[in-house]
C-alpha positions in Angstrom: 108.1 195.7 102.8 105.6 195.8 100.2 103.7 192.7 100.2 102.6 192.3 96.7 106.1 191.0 96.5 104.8 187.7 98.4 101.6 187.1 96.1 103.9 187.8 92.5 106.3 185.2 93.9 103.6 182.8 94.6 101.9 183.3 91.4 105.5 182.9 89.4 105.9 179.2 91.7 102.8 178.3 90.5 103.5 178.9 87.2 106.7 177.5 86.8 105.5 173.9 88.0 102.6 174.3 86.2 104.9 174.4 83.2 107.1 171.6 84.4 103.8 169.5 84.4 103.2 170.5 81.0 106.7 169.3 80.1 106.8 166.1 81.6 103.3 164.8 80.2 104.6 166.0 76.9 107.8 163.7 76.8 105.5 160.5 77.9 103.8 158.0 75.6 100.9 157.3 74.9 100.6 153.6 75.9 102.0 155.3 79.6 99.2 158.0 79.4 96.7 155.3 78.8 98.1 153.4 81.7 98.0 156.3 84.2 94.7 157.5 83.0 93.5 153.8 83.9 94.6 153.8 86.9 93.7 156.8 88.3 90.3 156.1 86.8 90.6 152.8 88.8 91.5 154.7 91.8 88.7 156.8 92.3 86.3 154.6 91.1 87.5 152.4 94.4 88.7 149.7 92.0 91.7 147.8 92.5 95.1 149.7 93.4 97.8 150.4 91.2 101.1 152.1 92.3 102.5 154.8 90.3 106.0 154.9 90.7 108.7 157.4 89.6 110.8 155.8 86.7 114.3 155.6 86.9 115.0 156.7 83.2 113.3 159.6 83.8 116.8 161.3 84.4 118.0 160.3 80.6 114.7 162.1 79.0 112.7 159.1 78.1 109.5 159.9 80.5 109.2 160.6 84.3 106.5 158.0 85.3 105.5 154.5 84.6 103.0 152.2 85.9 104.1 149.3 88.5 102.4 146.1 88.3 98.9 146.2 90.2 99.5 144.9 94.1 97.3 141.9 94.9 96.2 140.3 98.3 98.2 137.3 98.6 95.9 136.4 101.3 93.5 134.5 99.5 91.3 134.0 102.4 90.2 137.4 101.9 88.0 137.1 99.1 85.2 134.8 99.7 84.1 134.6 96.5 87.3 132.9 94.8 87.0 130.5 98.4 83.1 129.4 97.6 84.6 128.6 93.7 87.5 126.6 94.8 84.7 124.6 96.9 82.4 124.4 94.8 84.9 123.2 92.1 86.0 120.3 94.8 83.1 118.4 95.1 82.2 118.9 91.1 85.3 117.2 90.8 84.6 114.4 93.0 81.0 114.2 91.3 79.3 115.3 95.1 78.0 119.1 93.4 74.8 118.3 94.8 75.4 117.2 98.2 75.7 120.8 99.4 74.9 124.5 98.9 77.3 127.1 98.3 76.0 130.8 99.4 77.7 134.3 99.2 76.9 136.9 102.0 78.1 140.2 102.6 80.5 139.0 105.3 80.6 135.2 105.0 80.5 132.1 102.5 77.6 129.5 104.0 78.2 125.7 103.0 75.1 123.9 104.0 74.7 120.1 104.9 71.5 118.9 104.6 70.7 116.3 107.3 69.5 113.6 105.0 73.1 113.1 103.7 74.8 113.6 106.8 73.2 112.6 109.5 70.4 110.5 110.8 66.9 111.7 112.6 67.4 112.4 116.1 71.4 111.6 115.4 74.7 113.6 115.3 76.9 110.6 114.1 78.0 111.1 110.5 77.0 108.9 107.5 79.2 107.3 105.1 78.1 109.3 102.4 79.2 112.8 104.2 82.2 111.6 104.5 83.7 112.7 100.9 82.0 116.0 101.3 83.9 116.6 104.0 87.0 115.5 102.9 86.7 117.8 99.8 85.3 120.8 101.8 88.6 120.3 104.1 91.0 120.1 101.0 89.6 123.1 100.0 90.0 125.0 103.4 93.3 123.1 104.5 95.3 126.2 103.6 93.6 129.3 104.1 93.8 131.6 107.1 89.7 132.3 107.2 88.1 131.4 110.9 85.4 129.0 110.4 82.3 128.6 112.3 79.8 125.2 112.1 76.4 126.3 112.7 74.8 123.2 113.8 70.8 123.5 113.9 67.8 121.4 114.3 63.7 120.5 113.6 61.2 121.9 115.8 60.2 118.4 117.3 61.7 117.6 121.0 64.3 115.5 121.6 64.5 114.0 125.3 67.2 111.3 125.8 70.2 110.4 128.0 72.8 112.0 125.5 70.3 114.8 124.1 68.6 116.6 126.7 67.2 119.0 123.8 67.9 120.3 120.1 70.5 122.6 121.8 72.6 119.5 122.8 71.7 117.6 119.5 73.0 121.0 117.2 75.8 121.2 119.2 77.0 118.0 119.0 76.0 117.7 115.3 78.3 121.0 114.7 81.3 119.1 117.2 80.8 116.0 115.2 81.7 118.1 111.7 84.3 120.4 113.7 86.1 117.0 115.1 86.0 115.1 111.6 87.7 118.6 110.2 90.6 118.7 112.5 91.1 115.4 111.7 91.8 116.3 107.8 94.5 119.1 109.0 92.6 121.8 109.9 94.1 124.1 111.9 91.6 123.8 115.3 92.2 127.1 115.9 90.0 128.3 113.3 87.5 126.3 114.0 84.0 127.7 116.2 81.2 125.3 117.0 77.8 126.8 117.4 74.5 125.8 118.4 71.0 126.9 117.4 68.5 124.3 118.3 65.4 124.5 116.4 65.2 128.6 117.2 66.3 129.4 113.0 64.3 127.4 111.1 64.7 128.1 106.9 61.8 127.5 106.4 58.5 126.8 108.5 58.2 123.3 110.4 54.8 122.1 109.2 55.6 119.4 107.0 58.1 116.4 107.0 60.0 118.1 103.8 60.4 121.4 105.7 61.8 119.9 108.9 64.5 118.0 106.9 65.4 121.5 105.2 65.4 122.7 108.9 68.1 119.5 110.4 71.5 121.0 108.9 74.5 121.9 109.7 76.4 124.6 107.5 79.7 125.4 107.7 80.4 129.1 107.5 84.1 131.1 106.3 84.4 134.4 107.9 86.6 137.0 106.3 89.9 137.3 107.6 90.0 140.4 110.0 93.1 141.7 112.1 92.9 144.6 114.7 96.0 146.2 116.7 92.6 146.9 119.0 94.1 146.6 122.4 91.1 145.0 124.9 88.7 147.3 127.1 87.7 146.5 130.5 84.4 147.7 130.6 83.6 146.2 134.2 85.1 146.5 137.1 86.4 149.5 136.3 90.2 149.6 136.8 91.6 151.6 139.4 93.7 154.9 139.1 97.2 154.2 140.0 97.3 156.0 143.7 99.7 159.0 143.7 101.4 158.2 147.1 104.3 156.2 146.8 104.0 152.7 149.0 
């Protein structure tokens, strides 16, 4: 068998869908060519996704693609930043903008509660005036799927009482106190982390009255919304080999 045979009908395949290609692009118009060029430009680029779709008048000579509508993330609790604008717009609205402070991280949306509006010295029971913030940040969260942590923190001075022991308890009870006062606007408490840091991540450094209120907050952090099919590891004990002896 002579196998230049093989390589002439490869090169005639070739050709004939490289003519097909040439056909189709010339029966489509231009609007569509500016659509598909967009998207593919968008594609690579690592933009957002478009689907191109086979059209279904392609069979009557009017065009073989078309471009579907772009596919969006109905899960709003995946973009952080569109979450940190619809709080931030909350308390605008109620006229309580500068209560807190709204910050953007790679992998998480801060809302920080500066002691002197929430709580007193050496206390973890809310004020009257936090009490709107709240409420507003909780409208704003009621309906999203994001877990969220409350960081509770405190100054470097020691505490020593009967209910705080140290600035562990008093952070954690400060970030129980907001987590507590969330579920009870609807918030789903399985969502909801508490966590303590005591005085051991100050934002700034404790050596003067303003820099220790700065320091007493608690913030109130959105994670992304992650899912993983991951099925657990045991790591330790290690699990033992089924025995091949029957029993």
């Amino acid at each position: 068998m002579m196998r230049w045979l093989l390589t002439y009908a490869d090169m005639i395949t070739l050709l004939l869908a490289f003519f097909i290609v040439l056909y189709s692009m010339s029966q489509l118009d231009q609007a569509k060519y500016q659509q598909l060029a967009a998207a593919l430009r968008s594609l690579l680029s690592g933009g957002g996704s478009s689907a191109i779709v086979v059209s279904e008048a392609a069979s009557e000579g009017q065009g073989i693609l078309h471009m579907a509508p772009p596919r969006t993330d109905t899960r709003e609790g995946s973009d952080l930043r569109a979450i940190g604008e619809r709080v931030a717009a909350a308390l605008r609205q109620r006229g309580l903008g500068d209560r807190v402070q709204v910050v953007l991280t790679g992998h998480e949306l801060q809302i920080s509660l500066g002691e002197s509006v929430f709580f007193d010295t050496g206390s973890a029971r809310l004020k009257p005036a936090a009490l709107p913030v709240l409420d507003s940040i909780a409208a704003a969260l009621h309906d999203l799927p994001n877990p969220v942590e409350v960081h509770g923190f405190a100054d470097s001075r020691p505490i020593n009482t009967g209910l705080f022991p140290s600035n562990w308890e008093l952070s954690a009870y400060r970030a129980t106190t907001v987590i507590r006062y969330l579920q009870s606007r609807g918030i789903d408490p399985r969502r909801l982390t508490a966590v303590a840091y005591g005085e051991y991540h100050p934002l700034v450094p404790n050596t003067d009255p303003a820099g220790m209120a700065l320091n007493r907050r608690v913030d109130i952090v959105v994670l992304r919304q992650t899912e993983t099919n991951t099925p657990p590891e045991q790591i330790w004990p290690p699990q033992k080999a089924p025995s091949a002896g029957g029993g």
